[in-house]
NUPA-893212 format. One record per residue (C-alpha): x, y negated, z negated; residue in three letters. Coordinates in nm, 3 decimals, decimal comma, m for minus. Layout:
N
X; Y; Z; ALA
...
This chain:
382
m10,399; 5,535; m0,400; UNK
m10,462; 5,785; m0,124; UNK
m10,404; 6,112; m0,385; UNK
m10,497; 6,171; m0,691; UNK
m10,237; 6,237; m0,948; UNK
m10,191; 6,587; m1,004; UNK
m10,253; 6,607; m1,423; UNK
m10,328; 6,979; m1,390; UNK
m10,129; 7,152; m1,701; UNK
m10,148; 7,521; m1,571; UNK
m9,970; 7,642; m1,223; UNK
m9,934; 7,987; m1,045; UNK
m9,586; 8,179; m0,974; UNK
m9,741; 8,195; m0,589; UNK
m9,452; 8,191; m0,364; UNK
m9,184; 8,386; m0,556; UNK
m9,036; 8,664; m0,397; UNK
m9,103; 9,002; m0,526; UNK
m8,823; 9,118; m0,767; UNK
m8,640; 9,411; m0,662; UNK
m8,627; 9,737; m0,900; UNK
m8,278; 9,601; m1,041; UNK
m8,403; 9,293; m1,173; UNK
m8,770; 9,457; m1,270; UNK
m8,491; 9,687; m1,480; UNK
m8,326; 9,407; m1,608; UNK
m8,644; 9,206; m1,702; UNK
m8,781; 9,554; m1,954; UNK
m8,418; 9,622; m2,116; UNK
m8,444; 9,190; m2,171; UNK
m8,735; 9,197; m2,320; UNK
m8,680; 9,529; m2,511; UNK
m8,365; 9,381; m2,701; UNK
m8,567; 9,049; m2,729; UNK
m8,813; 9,252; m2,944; UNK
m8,574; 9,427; m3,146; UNK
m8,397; 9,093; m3,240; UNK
m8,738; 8,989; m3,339; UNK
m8,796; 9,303; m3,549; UNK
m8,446; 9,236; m3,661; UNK
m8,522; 8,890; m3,803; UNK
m8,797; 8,975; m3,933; UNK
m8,706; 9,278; m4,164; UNK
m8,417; 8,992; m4,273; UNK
m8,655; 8,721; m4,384; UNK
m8,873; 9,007; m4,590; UNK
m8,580; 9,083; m4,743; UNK
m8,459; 8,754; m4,844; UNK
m8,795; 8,638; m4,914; UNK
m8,889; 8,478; m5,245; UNK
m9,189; 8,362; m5,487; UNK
m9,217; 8,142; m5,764; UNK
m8,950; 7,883; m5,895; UNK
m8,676; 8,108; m5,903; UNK
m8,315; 7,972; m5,910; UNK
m8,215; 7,693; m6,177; UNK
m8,216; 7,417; m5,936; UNK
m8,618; 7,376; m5,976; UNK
m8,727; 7,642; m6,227; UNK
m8,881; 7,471; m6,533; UNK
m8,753; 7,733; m6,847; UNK
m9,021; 7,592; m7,050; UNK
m9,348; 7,724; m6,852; UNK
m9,433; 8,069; m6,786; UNK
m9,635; 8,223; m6,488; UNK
m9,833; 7,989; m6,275; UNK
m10,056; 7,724; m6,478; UNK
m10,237; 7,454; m6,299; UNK
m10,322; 7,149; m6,458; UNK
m10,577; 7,054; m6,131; UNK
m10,840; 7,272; m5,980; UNK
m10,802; 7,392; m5,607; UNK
m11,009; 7,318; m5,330; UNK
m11,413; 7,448; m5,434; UNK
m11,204; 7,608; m5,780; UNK
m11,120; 7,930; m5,517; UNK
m10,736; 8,015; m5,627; UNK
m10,626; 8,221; m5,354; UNK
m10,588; 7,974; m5,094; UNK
m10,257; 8,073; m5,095; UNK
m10,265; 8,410; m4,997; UNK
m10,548; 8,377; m4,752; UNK
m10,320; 8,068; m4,554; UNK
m10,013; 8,302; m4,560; UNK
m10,211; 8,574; m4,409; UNK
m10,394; 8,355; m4,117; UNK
m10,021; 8,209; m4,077; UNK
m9,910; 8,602; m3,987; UNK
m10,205; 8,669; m3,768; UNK
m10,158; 8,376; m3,601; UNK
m9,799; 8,371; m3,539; UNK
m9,854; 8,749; m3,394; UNK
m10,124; 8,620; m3,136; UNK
m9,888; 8,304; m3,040; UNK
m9,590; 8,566; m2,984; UNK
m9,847; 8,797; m2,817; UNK
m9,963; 8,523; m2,611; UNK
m9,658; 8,391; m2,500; UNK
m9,509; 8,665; m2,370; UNK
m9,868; 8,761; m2,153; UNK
m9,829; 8,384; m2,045; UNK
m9,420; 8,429; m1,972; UNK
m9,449; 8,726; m1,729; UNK
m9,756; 8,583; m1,559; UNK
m9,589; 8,215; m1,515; UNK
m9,229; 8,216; m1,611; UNK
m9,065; 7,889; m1,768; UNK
m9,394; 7,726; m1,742; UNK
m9,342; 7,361; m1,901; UNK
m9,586; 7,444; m2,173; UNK
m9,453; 7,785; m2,247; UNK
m9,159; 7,591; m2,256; UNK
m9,219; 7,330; m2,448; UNK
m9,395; 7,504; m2,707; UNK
m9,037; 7,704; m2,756; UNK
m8,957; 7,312; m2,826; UNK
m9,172; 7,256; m3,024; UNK
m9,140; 7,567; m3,264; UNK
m8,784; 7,458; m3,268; UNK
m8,773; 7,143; m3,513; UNK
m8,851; 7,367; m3,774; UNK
m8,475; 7,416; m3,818; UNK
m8,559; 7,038; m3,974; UNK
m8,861; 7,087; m4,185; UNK
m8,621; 7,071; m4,546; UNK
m8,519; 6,744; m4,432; UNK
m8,911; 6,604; m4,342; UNK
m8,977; 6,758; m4,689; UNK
m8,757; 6,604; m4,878; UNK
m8,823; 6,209; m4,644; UNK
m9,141; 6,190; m4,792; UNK
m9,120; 6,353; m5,089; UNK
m9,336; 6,696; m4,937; UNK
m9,331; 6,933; m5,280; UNK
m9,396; 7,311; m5,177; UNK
m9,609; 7,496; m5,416; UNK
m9,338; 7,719; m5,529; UNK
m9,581; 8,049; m5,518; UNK
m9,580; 8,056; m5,133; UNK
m9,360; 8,301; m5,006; UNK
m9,040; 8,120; m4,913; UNK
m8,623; 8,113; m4,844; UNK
m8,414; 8,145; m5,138; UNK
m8,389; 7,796; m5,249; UNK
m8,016; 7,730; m5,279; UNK
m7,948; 7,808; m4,923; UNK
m7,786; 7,587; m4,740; UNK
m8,026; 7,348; m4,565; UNK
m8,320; 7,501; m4,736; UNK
m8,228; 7,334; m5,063; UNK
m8,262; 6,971; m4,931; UNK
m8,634; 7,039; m4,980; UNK
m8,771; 6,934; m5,306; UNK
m8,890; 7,248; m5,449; UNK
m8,930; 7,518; m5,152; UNK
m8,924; 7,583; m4,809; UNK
m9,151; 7,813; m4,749; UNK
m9,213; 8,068; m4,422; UNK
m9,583; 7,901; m4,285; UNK
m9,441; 7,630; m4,105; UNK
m9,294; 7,837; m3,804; UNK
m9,657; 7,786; m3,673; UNK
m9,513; 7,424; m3,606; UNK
m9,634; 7,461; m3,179; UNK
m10,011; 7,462; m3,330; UNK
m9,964; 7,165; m3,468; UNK
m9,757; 6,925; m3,244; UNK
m9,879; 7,064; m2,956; UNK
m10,260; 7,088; m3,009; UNK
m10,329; 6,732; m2,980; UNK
m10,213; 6,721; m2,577; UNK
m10,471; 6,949; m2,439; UNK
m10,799; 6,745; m2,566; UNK
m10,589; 6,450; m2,478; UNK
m10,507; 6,564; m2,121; UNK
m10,888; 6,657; m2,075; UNK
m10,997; 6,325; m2,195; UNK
m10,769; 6,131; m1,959; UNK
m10,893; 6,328; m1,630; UNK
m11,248; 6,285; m1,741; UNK
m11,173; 5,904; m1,759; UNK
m10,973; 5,866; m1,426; UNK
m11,279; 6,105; m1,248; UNK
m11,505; 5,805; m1,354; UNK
m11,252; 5,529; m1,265; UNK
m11,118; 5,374; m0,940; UNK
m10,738; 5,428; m0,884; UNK
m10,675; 5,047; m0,970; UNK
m10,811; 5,096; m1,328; UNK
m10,581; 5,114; m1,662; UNK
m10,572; 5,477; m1,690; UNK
m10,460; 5,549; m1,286; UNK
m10,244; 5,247; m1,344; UNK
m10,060; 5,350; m1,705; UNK
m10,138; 5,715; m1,695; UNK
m9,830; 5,816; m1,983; UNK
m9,943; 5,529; m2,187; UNK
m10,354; 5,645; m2,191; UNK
m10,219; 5,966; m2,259; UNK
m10,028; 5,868; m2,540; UNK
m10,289; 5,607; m2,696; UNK
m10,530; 5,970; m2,622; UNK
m10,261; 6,168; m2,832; UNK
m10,187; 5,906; m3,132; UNK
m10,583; 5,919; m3,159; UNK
m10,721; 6,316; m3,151; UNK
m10,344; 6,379; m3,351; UNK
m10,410; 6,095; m3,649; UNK
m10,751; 6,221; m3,717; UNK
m10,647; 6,617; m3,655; UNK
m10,356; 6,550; m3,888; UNK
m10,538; 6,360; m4,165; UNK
m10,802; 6,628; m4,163; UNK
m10,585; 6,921; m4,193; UNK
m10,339; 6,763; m4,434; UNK
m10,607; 6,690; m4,680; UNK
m10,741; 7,014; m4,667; UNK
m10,428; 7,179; m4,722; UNK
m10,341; 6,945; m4,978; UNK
m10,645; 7,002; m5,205; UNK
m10,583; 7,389; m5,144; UNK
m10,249; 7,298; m5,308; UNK
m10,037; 7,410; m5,118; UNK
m9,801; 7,134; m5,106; UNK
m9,826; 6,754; m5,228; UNK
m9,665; 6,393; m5,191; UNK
m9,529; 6,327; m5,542; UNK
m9,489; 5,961; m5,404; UNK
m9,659; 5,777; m5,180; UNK
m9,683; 5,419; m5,084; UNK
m10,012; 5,266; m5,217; UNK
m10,115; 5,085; m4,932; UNK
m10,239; 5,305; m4,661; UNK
m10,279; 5,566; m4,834; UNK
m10,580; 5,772; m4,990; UNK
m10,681; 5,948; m5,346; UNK
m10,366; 5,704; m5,493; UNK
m10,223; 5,845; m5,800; UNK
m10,437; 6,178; m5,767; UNK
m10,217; 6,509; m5,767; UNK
m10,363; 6,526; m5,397; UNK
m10,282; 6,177; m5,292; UNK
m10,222; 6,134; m4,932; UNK
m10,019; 5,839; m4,726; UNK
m10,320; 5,832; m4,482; UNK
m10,178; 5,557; m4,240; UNK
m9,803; 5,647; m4,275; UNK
m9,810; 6,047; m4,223; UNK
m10,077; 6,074; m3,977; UNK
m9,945; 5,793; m3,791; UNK
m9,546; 5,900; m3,786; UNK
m9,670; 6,302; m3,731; UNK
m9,762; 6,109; m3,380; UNK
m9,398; 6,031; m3,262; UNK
m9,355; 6,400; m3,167; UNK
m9,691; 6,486; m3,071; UNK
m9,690; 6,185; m2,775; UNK
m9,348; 6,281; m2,659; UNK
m9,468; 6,658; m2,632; UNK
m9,770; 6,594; m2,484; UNK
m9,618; 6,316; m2,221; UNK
m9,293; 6,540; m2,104; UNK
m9,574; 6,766; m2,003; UNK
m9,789; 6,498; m1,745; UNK
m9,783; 6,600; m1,380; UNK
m9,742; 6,312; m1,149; UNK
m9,900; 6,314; m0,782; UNK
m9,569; 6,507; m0,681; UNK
m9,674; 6,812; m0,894; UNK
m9,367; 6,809; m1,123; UNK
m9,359; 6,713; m1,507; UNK
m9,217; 6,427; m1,643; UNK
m8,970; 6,672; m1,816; UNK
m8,858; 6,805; m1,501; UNK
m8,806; 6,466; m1,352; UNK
m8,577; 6,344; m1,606; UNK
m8,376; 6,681; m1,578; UNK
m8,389; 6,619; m1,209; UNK
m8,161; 6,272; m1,303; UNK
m7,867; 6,473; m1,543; UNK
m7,602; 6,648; m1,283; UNK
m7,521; 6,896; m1,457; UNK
m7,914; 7,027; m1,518; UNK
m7,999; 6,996; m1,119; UNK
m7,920; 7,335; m1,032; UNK
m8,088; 7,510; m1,322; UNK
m8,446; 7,334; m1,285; UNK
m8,592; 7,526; m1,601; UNK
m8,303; 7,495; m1,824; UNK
m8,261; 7,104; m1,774; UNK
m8,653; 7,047; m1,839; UNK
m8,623; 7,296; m2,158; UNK
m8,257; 7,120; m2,259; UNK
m8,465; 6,760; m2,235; UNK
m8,781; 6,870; m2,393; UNK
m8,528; 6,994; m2,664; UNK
m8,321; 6,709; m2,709; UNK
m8,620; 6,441; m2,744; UNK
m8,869; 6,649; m2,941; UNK
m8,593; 6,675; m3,225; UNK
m8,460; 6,310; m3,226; UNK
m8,788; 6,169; m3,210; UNK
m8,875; 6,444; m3,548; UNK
m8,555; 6,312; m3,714; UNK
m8,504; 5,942; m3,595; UNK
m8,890; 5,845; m3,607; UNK
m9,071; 6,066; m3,821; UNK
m8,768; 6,129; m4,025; UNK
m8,579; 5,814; m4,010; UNK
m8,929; 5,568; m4,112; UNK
m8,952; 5,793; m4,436; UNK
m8,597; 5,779; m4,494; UNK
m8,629; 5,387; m4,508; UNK
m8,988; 5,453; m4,730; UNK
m8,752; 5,617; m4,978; UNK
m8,448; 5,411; m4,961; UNK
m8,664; 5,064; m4,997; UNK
m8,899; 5,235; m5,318; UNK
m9,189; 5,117; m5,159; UNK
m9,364; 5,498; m5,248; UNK
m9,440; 5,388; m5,611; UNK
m9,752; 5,589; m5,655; UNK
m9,684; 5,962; m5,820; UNK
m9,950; 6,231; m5,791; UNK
m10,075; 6,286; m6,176; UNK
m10,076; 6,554; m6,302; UNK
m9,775; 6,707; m6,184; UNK
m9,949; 6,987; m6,057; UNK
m9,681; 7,291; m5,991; UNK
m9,551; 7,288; m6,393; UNK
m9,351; 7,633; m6,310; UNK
m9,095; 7,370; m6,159; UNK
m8,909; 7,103; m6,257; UNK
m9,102; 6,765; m6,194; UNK
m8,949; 6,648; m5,883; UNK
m8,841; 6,283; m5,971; UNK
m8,570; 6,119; m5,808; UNK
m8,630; 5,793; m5,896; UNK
m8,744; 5,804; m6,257; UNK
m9,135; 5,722; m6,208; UNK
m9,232; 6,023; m6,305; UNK
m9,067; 5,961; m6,639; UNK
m9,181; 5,636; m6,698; UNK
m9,535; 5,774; m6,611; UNK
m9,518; 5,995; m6,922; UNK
m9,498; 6,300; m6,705; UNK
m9,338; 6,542; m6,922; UNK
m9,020; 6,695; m6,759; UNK
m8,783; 6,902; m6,724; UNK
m8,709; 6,657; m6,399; UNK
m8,511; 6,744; m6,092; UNK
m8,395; 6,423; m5,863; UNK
m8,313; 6,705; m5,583; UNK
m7,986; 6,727; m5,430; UNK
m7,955; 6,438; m5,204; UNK
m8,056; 6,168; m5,495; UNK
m7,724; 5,934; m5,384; UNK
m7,710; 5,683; m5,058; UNK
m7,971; 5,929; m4,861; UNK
m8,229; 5,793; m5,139; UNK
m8,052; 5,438; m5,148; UNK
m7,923; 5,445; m5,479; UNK
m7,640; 5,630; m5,693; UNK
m7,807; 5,942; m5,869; UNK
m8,131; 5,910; m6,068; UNK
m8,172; 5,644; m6,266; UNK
m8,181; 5,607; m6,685; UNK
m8,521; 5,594; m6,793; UNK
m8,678; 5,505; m7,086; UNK
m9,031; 5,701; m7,146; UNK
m9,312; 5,551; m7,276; UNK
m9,333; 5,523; m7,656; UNK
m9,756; 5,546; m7,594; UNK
m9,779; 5,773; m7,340; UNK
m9,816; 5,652; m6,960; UNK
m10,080; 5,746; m6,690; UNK
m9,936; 6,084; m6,587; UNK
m9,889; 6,170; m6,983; UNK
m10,101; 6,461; m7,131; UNK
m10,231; 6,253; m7,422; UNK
m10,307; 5,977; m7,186; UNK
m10,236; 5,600; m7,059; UNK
């Protein structure tokens, strides 16, 4: 090859014309109303925000306050509270930094892909509920028989609007790696040759182990759980903090490769984003909204087809036979939509969530019949 592909991820605004004092004026009362929304919203969710197993559809009558029946992570119990607050800082820096980053290189691909990015959250109840996610119901969280909020098991709590840190992440390691290879490499080598695909087999790798390590953290720190998982592949099996090793921090992937491939530069300078926006008619004369409308569009039907859809099929085949004992939020009802719980010994109140029908391939939770000697997840013992 007689260039090098450009793989370059940042770009300056050099060239634009200098906007006139109209559209300076325009850009502050924009941004002003943009903050006040933001204010708006906020004030909203603070007022609508909740803690603890509150409405009927998961509180369990029979426990009061808070017990756990596990330790945390080192025995500290405030995980919690300490995660919420580094979720606030941190969501005030991204905002902070974003808008630094807009005015200095408006509808940059990665500024706009990591508006993308933040915007599958609008799925999270539903990649909850696929593979059986339970919320620690003390995290500050949406009222939980709102609409779409209710399809999660328990809660759906506030933290995961910090979604761009986590789907994102993976591509800039990944992107270094790559030009560090090709530097070493002549042009006719695998990773000048396949560039999207050594990205992506970059991506799947730094985003397996990133995800495994931060899941399993967060998982002994309780503040969430798989109930179920599927024995094979997976880690700490029948533990409350079991964790499908293979199958979460492989599917987490499908979105993180996407993200992180949309976002290559070719020799021509542009994105593969922008490229595929170049090829839809109606995008070509609004370059930045076509290569935000296809980031959009891909990022959330590779979260709900992929990531989504291969849990879906987890749950509709019961192949996640392994329940995390002891049930450790007992504030809530044990979420059990298929009855092992029960036939653990786990004692209930249980709660088969509200889409226990054909989304879970079968008709309502089944009849069980409890142990007459206890079971493995029983109090008294197997």
């Amino acid at each position: 090859m007689a260039t090098q592909l450009a793989v370059r991820v940042t770009t300056s605004s050099a060239g634009a014309s200098p906007r006139s004092p109209a559209q300076r004026d325009r850009a502050t009362i924009g941004w002003a109303l943009s903050a006040c929304a933001v204010a708006g919203f906020t004030i909203w969710v603070a007022h609508n925000a909740r803690r603890g197993a509150v409405a009927a559809r998961i509180r369990n009558p029979l426990v009061h306050g808070a017990p756990r029946p596990v330790e945390p992570l080192f025995g500290w119990t405030h995980w919690l509270g300490l995660l919420q607050i580094l979720t606030i800082v941190m969501v005030v820096q991204l905002v902070a930094v974003f808008v630094v980053m807009w005015r200095r290189y408006p509808k940059h691909p990665i500024l706009l892909m990591a508006i993308a990015c933040t915007s599958i959250v609008w799925q999270d109840p539903i990649m909850n509920w696929a593979p059986y996610a339970v919320y620690n119901p003390q995290l500050w969280h949406w009222p939980e028989t709102w609409g779409l909020v209710s399809v999660s098991p328990t809660v759906e709590p506030f933290i995961v609007v910090g979604y761009v840190t986590f789907y994102l992440a993976p591509f800039f390691p990944a992107i270094w790696l790559l030009r560090r290879l090709q530097r070493g490499r002549p042009v006719d080598s695998f990773v000048w040759r396949h560039p999207l695909i050594s990205l992506g087999l970059l991506i799947y790798v730094i985003g397996f182990v990133y995800d495994a390590i931060e899941e399993m953290v967060l998982i002994r720190a309780q503040l969430y759980v798989y109930s179920q998982v599927i024995p094979f592949g997976s880690v700490f099996t029948g533990k409350a903090y079991q964790f499908p090793l293979l199958w979460e921090s492989s599917l987490v992937t499908t979105v993180m490769i996407p993200a992180g491939v949309l976002l290559y530069r070719d020799d021509t300078g542009r994105t593969v984003a922008e490229k595929l926006a170049q090829r839809v008619r109606l995008l070509r004369g609004r370059p930045a909204l076509g290569t935000f409308a296809v980031m959009f569009a891909i990022i959330n039907a590779c979260y709900l087809g992929l990531y989504g859809g291969s849990f879906a099929i987890i749950r509709a085949t019961g192949a996640a036979t392994s329940v995390a004992c002891p049930y450790p939020f007992p504030e809530s009802k044990v979420y059990d939509p298929q009855g092992l719980y029960e036939k653990a010994g786990q004692p209930g109140p249980y709660s088969a969530g509200i889409m226990d029908g054909w989304e879970t391939g079968q008709s309502k939770r089944p009849n069980v019949v409890a142990p007459a000697k206890g079971g493995r997840c029983s109090p008294k013992g197997g």
